[in-house]
C-alpha positions in Angstrom: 0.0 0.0 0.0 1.1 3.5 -0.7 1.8 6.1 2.6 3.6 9.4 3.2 6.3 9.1 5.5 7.9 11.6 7.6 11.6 11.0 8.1 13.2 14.2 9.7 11.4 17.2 11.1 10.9 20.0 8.0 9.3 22.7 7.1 9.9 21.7 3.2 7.0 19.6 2.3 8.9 18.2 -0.6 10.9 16.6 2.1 7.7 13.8 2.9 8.1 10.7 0.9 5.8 8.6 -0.9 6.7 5.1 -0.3 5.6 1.2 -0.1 4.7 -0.2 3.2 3.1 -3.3 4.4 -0.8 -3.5 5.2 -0.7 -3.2 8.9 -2.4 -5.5 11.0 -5.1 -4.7 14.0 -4.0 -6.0 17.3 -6.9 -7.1 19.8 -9.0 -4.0 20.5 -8.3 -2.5 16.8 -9.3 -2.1 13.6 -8.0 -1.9 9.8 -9.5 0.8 8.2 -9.5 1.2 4.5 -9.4 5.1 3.8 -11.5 7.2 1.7 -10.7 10.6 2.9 -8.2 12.1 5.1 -8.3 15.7 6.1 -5.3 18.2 6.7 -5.2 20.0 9.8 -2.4 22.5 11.6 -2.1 20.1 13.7 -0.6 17.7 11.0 1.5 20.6 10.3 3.5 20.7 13.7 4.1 17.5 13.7 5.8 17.6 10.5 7.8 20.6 11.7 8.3 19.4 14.8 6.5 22.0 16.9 5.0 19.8 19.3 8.1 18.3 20.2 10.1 21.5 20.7 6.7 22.7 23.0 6.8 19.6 25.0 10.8 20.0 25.9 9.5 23.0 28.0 7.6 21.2 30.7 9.0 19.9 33.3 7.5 16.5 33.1 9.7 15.7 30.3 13.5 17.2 32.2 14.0 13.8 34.1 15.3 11.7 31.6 17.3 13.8 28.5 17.6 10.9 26.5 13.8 10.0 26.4 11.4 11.6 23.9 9.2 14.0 25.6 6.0 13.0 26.5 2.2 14.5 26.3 1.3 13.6 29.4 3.0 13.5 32.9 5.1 10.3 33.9 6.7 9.7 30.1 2.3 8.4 29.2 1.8 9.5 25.6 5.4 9.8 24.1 5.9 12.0 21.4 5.9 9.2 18.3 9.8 8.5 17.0 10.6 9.5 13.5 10.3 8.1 10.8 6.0 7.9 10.8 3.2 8.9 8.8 1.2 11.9 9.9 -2.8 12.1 9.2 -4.5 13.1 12.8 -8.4 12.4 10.7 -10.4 10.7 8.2 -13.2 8.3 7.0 -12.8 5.0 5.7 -14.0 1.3 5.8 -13.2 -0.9 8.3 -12.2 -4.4 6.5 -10.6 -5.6 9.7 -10.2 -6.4 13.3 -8.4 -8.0 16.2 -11.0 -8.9 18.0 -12.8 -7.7 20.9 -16.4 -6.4 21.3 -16.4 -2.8 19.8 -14.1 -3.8 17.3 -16.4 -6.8 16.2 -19.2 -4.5 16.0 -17.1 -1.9 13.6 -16.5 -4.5 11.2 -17.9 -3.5 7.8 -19.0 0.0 8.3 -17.8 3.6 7.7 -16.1 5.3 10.6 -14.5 8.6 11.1 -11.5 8.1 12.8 -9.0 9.9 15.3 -5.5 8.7 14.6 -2.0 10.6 14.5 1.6 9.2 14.5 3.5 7.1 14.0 0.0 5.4 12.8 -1.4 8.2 10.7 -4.2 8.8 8.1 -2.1 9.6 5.4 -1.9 6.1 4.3 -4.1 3.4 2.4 -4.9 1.0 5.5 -4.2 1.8 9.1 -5.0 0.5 12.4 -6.6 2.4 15.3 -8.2 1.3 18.7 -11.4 0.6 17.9 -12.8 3.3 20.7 -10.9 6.3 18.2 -12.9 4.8 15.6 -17.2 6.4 15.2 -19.6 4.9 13.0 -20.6 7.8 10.3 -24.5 8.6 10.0 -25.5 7.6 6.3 -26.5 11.8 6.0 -23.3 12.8 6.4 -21.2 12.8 3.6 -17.4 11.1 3.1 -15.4 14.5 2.5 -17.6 15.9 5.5 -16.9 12.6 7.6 -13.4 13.2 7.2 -13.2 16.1 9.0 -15.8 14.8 11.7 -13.5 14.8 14.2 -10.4 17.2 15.4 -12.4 20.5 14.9 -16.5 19.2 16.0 -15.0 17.7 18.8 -12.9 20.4 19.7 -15.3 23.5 19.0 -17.7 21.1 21.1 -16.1 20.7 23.9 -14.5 23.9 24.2 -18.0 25.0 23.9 -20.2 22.7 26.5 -17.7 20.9 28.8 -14.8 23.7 29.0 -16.3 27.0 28.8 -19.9 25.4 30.0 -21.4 28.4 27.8 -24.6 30.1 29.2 -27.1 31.6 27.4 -28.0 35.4 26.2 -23.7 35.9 26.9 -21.3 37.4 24.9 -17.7 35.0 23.5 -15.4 36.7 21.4 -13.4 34.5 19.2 -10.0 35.1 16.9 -9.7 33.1 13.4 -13.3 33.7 12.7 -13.1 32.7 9.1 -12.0 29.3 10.1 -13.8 26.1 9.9 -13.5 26.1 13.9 -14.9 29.4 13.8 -17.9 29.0 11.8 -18.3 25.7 13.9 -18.4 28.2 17.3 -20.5 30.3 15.7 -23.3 28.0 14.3 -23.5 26.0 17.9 -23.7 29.3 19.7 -26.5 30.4 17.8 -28.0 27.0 19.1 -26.9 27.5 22.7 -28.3 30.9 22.7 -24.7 32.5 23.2 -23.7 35.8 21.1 -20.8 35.8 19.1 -18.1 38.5 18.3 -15.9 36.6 15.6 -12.6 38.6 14.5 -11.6 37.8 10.8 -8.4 39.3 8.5 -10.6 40.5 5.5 -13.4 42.7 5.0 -15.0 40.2 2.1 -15.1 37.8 5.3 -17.7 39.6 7.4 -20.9 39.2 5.2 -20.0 35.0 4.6 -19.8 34.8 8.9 -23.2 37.3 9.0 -24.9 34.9 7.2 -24.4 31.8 9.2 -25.3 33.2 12.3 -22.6 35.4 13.7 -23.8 38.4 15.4 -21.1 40.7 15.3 -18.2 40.5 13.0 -14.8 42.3 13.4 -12.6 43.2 10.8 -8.7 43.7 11.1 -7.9 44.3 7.5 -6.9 47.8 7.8 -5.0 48.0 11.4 -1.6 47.6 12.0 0.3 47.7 15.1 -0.3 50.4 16.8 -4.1 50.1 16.0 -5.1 46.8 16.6 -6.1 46.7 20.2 -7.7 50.0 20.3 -10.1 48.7 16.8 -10.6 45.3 18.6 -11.4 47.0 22.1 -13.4 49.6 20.8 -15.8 47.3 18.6 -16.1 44.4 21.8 -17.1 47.7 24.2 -19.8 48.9 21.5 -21.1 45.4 21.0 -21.9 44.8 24.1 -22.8 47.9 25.8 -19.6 48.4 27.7 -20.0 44.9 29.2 -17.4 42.7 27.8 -17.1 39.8 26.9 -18.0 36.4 29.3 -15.9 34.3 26.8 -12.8 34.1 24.2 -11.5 32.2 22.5 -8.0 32.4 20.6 -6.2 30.4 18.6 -3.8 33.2 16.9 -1.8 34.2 20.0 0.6 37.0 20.2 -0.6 40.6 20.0 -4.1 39.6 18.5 -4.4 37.9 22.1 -2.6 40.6 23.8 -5.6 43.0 22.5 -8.2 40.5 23.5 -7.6 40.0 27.1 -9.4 43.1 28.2 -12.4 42.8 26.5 -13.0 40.2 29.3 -16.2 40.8 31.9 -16.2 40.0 35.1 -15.4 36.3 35.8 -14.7 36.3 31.7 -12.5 33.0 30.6 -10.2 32.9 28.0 -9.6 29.9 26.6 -6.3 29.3 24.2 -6.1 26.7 21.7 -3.8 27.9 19.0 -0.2 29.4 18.2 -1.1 30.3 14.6 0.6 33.8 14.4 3.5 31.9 15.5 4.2 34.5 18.4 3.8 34.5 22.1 1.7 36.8 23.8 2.4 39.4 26.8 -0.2 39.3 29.5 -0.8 42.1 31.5 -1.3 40.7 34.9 -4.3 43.3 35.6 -6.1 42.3 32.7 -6.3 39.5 35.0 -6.5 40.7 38.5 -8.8 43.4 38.2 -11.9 41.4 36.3 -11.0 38.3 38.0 -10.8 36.4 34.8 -8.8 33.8 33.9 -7.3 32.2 30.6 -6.4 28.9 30.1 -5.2 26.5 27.5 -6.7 23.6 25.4 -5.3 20.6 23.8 -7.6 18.4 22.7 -5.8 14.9 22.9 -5.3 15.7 26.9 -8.2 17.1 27.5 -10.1 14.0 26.1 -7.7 11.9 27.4 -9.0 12.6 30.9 -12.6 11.9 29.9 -14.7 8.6 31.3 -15.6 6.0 28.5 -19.5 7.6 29.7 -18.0 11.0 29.4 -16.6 10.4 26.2 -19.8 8.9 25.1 -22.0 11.5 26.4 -19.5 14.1 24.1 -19.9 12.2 20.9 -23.7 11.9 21.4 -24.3 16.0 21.8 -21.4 16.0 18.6 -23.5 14.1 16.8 -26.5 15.7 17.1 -25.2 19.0 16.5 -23.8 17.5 13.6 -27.1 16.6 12.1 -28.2 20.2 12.0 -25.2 21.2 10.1 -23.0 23.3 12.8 -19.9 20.9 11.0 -20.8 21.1 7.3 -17.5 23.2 6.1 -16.5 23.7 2.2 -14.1 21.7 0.9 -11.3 23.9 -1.1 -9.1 21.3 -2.9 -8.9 17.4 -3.1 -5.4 16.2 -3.9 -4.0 12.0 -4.2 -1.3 11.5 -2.1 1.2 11.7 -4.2 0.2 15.6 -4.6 1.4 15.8 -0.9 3.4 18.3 -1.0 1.3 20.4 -3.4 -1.8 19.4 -0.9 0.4 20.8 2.2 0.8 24.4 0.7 -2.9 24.4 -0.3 -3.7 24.0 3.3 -1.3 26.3 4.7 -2.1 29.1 2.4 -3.5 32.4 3.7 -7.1 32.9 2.6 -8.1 29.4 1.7 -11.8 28.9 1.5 -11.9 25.5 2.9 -9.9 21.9 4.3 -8.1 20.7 2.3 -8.2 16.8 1.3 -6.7 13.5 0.7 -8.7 11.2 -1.2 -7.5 7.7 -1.9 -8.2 5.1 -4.4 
């Protein structure tokens, strides 16, 4: 079978190869999944850079041992994978296999939308995942959209109803508006009865995130420096009457972050779950103290990882049927084979795209 292997950390995507491996087989509790479509994420993006490994080094769970890899997770649980692997953190396929065990018996045959990652990634013909990483797709959802069932619905989900706990008739003010998380946020919060204020980099952008539901939409098109807070922090204190903000969400960092902080209400979280400007942000302690808000950050394989099986079940129940009113329908803007990788990488990291970009295999 055909699979794109990562040998050395890059940012040149020519660098991935396209080579011949084995079809793997499912140990007990997993299944072989035949692949239809696989999404590309950021996330797939650090770990072919490396990013998550370099973040990782800075905790101090992983200074113990130098000549271990560093790990996700205190105590060395959830290693960083070892290089070479195949990336691919999503995608939809057939199961055609499994090593026994009851869910994995019960996948056999159907079309799941998986959560995988290296060293086992997506961006191969057949791979293996734990059955429990593995969701059988409703027959109204699409392939290309059950590719891209997972990383963002689940994460805009629960950053939504289990993090954040959103109320009703309050305010969230969110960065990367124009995303495919953001219009997720902003089509659920129209459900939940929560008012959003979505930033975005383009005027053309505010009419598309009007239309879906967005109640206020903030353009930085035109600032620069010097006048990015005071736009951002005028707009938020206009919005909403001089309240603030109960809710933000970021996931540019840097001084987009740095300008958000204070449009914070009283008891306002911010919650961070991105590095996209590829900058780190200066807090102001009193944009802290004096509201007694609090920001705090979100990874989504820890934050899952510290769910109950009933927990986890409950999540992907209220995904689901969110799901089936369309808060997760997001355009596609290209669909390359895999041996377009590198082609397919700059499509999905290039500024203004107006949709995921996709693997599709034979």
């Amino acid at each position: 079978m055909k699979a794109i292997q990562l040998n050395q950390f890059t940012s040149n995507f020519n660098e991935l190869e396209l080579t011949e491996k084995e079809i793997p087989t499912p140990g007990k509790g997993q299944v072989l999944v035949k692949m239809l479509y696989s999404a590309i994420n950021p996330s797939d993006v650090n770990y072919i850079r490396g990013d998550y490994q370099v973040a990782l080094d800075r905790l101090i769970w992983n200074r113990t041992e130098l000549d271990k890899l560093p790990s996700f997770q205190p105590n060395g649980q959830h290693p960083h994978p070892q290089l070479p692997y195949i990336p691919g953190g999503e995608g939809v396929g057939i199961v055609v296999g499994n090593g026994g065990g009851l869910l994995a018996r019960q996948l056999q045959g159907k079309r799941v939308a998986i959560s995988a990652g290296p060293p086992m990634g997506t961006w191969q013909e057949y791979t293996v995942v734990d059955a429990k990483k593995a969701v059988a797709v409703p027959s109204e959802i699409h392939d290309q959209q059950a590719a891209m069932l997972l990383i963002n619905p689940l994460s805009s989900f629960g950053m939504l109803t289990d993090v954040l706990n959103v109320k009703r008739n309050t305010w969230l003010l969110q960065s990367g508006g124009a995303s495919a998380l953001g219009k997720m946020i902003i089509r659920m919060s129209a459900i939940l009865g929560v008012k959003t204020i979505s930033i975005v980099r383009r005027d053309e952008q505010i009419a598309d995130l009007r239309e879906i539901g967005a109640d206020k939409v903030i353009s930085i098109q035109s600032c620069n420096a010097e006048t990015l807070a005071s736009h951002i922090q005028q707009q938020v204190h206009q919005a909403t009457s001089g309240e603030g903000v109960h809710y933000g969400l970021d996931c540019i960092g840097g001084p987009l972050l740095e300008a958000m902080l204070p449009c914070l209400t009283l008891n306002g979280q911010m919650l961070v779950y991105g590095t996209l400007a590829k900058a780190d942000a200066q807090v102001f302690s009193r944009d802290l103290m004096m509201p007694c808000a609090s920001i705090q950050g979100f990874f989504a394989g820890n934050w899952l990882a510290q769910k109950s099986l009933i927990q986890k079940i409950s999540l992907m129940r209220g995904m689901k049927k969110m799901a089936l009113k369309g808060c997760f329908d997001t355009p596609i803007d290209s669909v390359f084979s895999l041996q377009d990788i590198a082609e397919a990488l700059h499509a999905a990291t290039k500024a203004g795209k107006t949709g995921k970009v996709l693997l599709k295999f034979p």
